[in-house]
N, C-alpha and C positions, 0 to 999 in steps of 0.2 A: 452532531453534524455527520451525515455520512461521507464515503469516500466512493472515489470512483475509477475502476481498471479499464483500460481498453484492452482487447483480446489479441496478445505478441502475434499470435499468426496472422492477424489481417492487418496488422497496422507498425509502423516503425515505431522508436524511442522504446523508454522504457515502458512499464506495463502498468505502475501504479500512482494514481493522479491524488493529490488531494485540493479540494476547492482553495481557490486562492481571493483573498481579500479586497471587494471591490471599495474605494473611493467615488464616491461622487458628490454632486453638485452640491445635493439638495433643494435640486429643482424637478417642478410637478410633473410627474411623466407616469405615463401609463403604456403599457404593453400591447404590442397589436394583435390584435382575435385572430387567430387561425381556424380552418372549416373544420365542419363536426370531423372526428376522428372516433373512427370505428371499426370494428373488423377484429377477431383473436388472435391473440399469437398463441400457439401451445405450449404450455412449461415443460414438454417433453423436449424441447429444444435445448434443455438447461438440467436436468433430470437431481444432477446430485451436486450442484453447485463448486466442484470441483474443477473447473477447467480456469477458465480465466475470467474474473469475476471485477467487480467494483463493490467494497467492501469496508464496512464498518470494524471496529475491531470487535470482536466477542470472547472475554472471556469467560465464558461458560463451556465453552465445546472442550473436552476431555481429549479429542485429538483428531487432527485436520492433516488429511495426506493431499498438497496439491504443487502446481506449475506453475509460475509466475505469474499470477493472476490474484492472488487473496490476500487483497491490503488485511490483516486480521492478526491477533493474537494467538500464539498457536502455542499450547503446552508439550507438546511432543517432537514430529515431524515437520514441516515444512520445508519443501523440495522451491526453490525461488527461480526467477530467472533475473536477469542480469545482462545489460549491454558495458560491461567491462572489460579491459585489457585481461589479460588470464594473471593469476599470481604469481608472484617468483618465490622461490627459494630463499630461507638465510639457513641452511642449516650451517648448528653450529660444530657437528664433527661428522663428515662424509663418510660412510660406508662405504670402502676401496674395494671389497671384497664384492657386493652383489649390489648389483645396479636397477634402481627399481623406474629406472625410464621405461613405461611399456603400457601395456592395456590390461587395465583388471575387472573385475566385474565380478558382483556378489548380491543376493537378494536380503533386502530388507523387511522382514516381518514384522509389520505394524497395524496389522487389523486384514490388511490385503496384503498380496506379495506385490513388493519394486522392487524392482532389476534395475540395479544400478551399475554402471559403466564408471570407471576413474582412466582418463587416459593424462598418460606420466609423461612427460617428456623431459628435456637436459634445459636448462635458462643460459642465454649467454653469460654469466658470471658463474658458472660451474655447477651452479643449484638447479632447483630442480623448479619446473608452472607445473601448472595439471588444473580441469575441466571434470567437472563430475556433468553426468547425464542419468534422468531417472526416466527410463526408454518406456515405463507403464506411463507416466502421464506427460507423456507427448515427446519426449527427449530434448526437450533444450537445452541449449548448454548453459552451464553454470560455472563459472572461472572461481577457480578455486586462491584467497588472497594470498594466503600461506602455508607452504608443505617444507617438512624436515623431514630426514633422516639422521635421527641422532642414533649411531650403531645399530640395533636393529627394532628401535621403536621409528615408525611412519606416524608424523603429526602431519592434520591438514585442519585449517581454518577458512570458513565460510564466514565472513564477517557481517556482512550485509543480511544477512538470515540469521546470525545467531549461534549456526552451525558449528559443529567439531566432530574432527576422528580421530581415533589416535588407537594403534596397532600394532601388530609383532610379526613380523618377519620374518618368517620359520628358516631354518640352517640351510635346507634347499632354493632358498630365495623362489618359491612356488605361489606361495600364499599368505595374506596378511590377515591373522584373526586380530580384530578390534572391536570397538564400540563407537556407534554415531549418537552424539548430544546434543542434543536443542530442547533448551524448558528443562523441565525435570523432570524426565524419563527416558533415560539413555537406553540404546536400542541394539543388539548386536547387529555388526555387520562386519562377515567374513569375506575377503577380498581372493579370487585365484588370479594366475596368469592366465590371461587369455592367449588361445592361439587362433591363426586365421580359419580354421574348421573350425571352435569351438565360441569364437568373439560372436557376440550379441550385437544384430544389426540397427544401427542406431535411425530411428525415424527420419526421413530429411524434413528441415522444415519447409512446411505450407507455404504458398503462395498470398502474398498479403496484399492488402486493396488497396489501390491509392489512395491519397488522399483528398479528401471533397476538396471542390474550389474554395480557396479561403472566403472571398465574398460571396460566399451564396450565404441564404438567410434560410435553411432548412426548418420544415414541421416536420411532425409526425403525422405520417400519408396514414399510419394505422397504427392505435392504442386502445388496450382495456384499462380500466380499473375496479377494482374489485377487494370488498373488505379484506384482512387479512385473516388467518386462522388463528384463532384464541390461543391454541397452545404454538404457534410460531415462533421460535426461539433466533433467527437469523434476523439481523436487522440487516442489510445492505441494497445498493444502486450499485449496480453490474452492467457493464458493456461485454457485448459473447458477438462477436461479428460485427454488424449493424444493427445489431436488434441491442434495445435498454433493459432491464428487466430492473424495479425497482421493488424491493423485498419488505414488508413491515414495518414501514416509514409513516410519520403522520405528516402534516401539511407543515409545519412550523419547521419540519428536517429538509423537506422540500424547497422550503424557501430560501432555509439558509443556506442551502447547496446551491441551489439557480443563480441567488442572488448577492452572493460573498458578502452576506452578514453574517453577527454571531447571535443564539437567539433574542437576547437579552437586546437587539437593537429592533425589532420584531416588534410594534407597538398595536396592542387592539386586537391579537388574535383573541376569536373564542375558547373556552377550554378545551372544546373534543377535534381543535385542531393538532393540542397536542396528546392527547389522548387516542383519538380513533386514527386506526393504522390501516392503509392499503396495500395493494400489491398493484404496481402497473406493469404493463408489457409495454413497450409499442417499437415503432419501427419509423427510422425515416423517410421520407421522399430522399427524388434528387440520388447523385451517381459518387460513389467514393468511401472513404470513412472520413465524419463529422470529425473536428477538433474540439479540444471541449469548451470552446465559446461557444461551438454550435451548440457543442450536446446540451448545455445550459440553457443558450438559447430556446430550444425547443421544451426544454422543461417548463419555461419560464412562460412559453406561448400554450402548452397544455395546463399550468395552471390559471392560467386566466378565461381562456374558456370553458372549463371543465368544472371548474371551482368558483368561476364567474369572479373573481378578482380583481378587487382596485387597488389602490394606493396613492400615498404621494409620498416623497423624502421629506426628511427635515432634519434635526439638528437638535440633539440632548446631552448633556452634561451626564455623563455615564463614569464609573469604577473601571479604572481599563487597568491593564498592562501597557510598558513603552518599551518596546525590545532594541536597543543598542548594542554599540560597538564598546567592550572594555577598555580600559586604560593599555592593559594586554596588548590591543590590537586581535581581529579573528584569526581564526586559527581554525579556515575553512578548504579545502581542498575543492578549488575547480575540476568541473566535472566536464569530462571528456566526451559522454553523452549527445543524443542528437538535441541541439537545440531549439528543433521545432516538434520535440518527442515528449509524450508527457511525464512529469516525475513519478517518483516513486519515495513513497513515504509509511514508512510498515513497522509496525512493534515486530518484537523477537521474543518470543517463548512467555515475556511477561508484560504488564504493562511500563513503560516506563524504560526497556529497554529498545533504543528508536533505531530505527536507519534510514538515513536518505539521500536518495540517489535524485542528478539530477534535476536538484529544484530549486527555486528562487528564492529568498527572503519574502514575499508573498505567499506563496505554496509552504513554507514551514511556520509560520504566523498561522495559518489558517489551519493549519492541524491545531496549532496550543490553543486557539481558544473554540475553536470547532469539537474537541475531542478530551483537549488535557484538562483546560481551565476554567473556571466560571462568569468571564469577563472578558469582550475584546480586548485584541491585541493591536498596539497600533507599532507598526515598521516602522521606526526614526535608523536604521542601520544606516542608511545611505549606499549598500550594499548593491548589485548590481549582476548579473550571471548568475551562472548553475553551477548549485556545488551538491560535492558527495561530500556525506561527514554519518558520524554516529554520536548517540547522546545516550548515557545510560544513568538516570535517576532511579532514586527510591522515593515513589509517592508517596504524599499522602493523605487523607482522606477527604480532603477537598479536592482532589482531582478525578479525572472521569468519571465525576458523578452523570453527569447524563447518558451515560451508554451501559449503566448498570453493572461497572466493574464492581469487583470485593477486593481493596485493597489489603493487603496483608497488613496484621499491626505490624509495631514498628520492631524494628531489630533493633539489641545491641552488639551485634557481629562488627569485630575492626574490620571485615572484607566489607560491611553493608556500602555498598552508590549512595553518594552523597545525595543532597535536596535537589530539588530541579533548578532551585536558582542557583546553588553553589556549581552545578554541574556543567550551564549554561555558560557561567565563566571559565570556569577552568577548561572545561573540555573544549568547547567551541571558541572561546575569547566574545563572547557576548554577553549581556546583561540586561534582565527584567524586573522592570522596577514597577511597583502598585503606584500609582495614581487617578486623578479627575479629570479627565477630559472632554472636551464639547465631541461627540461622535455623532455619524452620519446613525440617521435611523429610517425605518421603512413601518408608514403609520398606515395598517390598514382601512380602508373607506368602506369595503363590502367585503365578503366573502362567502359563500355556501358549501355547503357539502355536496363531495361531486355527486354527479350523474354516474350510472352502471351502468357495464355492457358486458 
């Protein structure tokens, strides 16, 4: 199942959405036809899929430099963004002698140069917040969770990405030589004091669009589709403005994204639904930026004319997962987040190590069995709002099979992350349990292969 980003600069919440699990009747409905949709969009608008994207995870890519936009697995780098409070401090013994409340800034050599910004400041409990900004791809801020000064090594944690620095201090209190880690392959980065002739000025943020009126019922006023290229290694559904751009998806990913099933509820697809892979572009009518009921929505109405698609629901006794509430109780952290902003749900460096920002008990459901597992998931939590939390397992090779990960064999490291369901308990106070369930399914009636433009 893919995932899907809306673009921080035109839109509020957070930046990375995953499909959320739809419930329904199981009664006969059909989709309403929207007018031909036609007209290109050019992929020069999107050129190196680095800005702010909607995104599957890939671990294949060797190293991805980007800005809060790539739901995706990233071995290297990964610069995020974040609508967080900024981090405090615990250091456990202050530095009396040189005070690193201040502006620094240092380039990152990872394939390109980023110029990176750290601005320090004092936390009301004597410690210290700080905000990294990586002013090459776009400068968002990014609140850093936790920074020490222990004598003269500078720790900072990025939790939500994966991230770490950790650095020296030189006797002049000038400059911080360190190294940044995310994945397995830490990266030097050397930190000076900025002064105000010499401070790097940070981009302001862009202006962002409103949002569409909730009840509008938007199309796409303009869409292509077009096969995909053989050696295309990117699978993702990307929001960059208004415009969708959907990357090397075949119909069966399509549907389980538009219509919050898993594919395994998918009954009667033919095979080169899931085999042959398009690219779509298109664009909507109508004034704002779409929510992602819309966005779905309009997915849902270019597959059915485009694809000439029927359906009707019903109801099969399927292998699911039942996600609850532990004996524990959870041990979930409300999120502070806009709650009409969409979540964010993104591995870190590997797979299996999760973060999510701002999402429901529906939006994290529909990652595990969208991405992690091979069988719906059904919500019995009882749960209710948005939370931030993190989840860090060691798969295994029953998981992300359908996104063509290569799970590592198995460690016997005493550091290795426990199972996914051991982790699900202890870490969050929740539990996933295998059984049989009667589940919602979607029995196709027709379908074709689209029409080009």
């Amino acid at each position: 199942m893919p995932f899907y980003v809306s673009d921080k600069r035109t839109n509020q919440g957070t930046n990375k959405y995953n499909l959320t699990v739809a419930h329904n009747s199981g009664v006969r409905t059909s989709a309403p036809a929207c007018p031909e949709l036609q007209g290109p969009i050019s992929r020069k608008d999107c050129p190196n899929m680095t800005d702010r994207v909607l995104r599957k995870p890939d671990f294949t890519r060797n190293l991805l430099l980007s800005v809060a936009g790539w739901l995706t697995v990233t071995v290297a780098v990964l610069f995020g963004l974040l609508d967080a409070a900024q981090g405090r401090a615990q250091s456990p013994t202050e530095n009396t002698a040189q005070s690193i409340a201040d502006t620094w800034q240092g380039t990152l050599h990872a394939g390109q140069d980023l110029r990176t910004v750290v601005k320090i400041s004092k936390a009301d409990d004597g410690g210290y917040k700080a905000v990294f900004y990586s002013i090459d791809q776009g400068g968002a801020a990014l609140p850093v969770t936790k920074i020490t000064l222990d004598g003269t090594t500078v720790k900072m944690t990025l939790t939500m990405i994966g991230g770490t620095y950790e650095g020296k201090l030189s006797p002049d209190g000038k400059s911080i030589t360190g190294t940044w880690s995310q994945g397995q392959n830490p990266l030097p980065l050397n930190l000076t004091r900025a002064t105000p002739e010499t401070e790097w000025t940070i981009p302001p943020p862009p202006p962002k669009l409103p949002p569409m009126d909730e009840n509008a019922s938007p199309t796409f006023e303009v869409a292509t589709i077009k096969p995909s290229k053989p050696d295309e290694q990117r699978k993702a559904i990307l929001v960059q403005g208004r415009r969708m751009h959907i990357i090397n998806q075949p119909l069966s990913a399509m549907i389980s994204f538009a219509y919050g099933v898993q594919v395994k509820q998918i009954i009667g697809l033919p095979a080169w639904a899931d085999t042959d892979k398009y690219d779509i572009d298109a664009e909507p009518d109508g004034e704002g930026m779409p929510n992602d009921k819309q966005w779905k929505g309009m997915i849902q109405k270019l597959i059915v004319e485009r694809y000439k698609f029927t359906f009707h629901r019903g109801k099969k006794e399927l292998s699911v997962y039942v996600l609850s509430v532990a004996k524990t109780g959870p041990k979930l952290t409300k999120s502070e987040g806009d709650p009409k902003g969409l979540p964010g749900l993104f591995f870190r460096g590997r797979p299996g190590d999760l973060g999510v920002r701002n999402a429901n008990m529906a939006d994290f459901v529909g990652l595990l069995q969208g991405a992690v597992l091979d069988r719906p998931v059904v919500d019995q939590t009882g749960l209710t709002g948005r939370f931030d939390f993190s989840l860090n397992w060691t798969p295994d090779d029953s998981q992300f099979a359908g996104m063509g990960a290569k799970i590592p064999p198995p460690t016997d490291s005493a550091n290795a992350p426990p199972s996914l369901y051991t982790a699900i308990q202890e870490q969050i106070g929740l539990k996933l349990d295998a059984t049989k369930a009667l589940a919602d399914v979607i029995v196709i009636d027709h379908v074709e292969k689209p029409s080009e433009n």
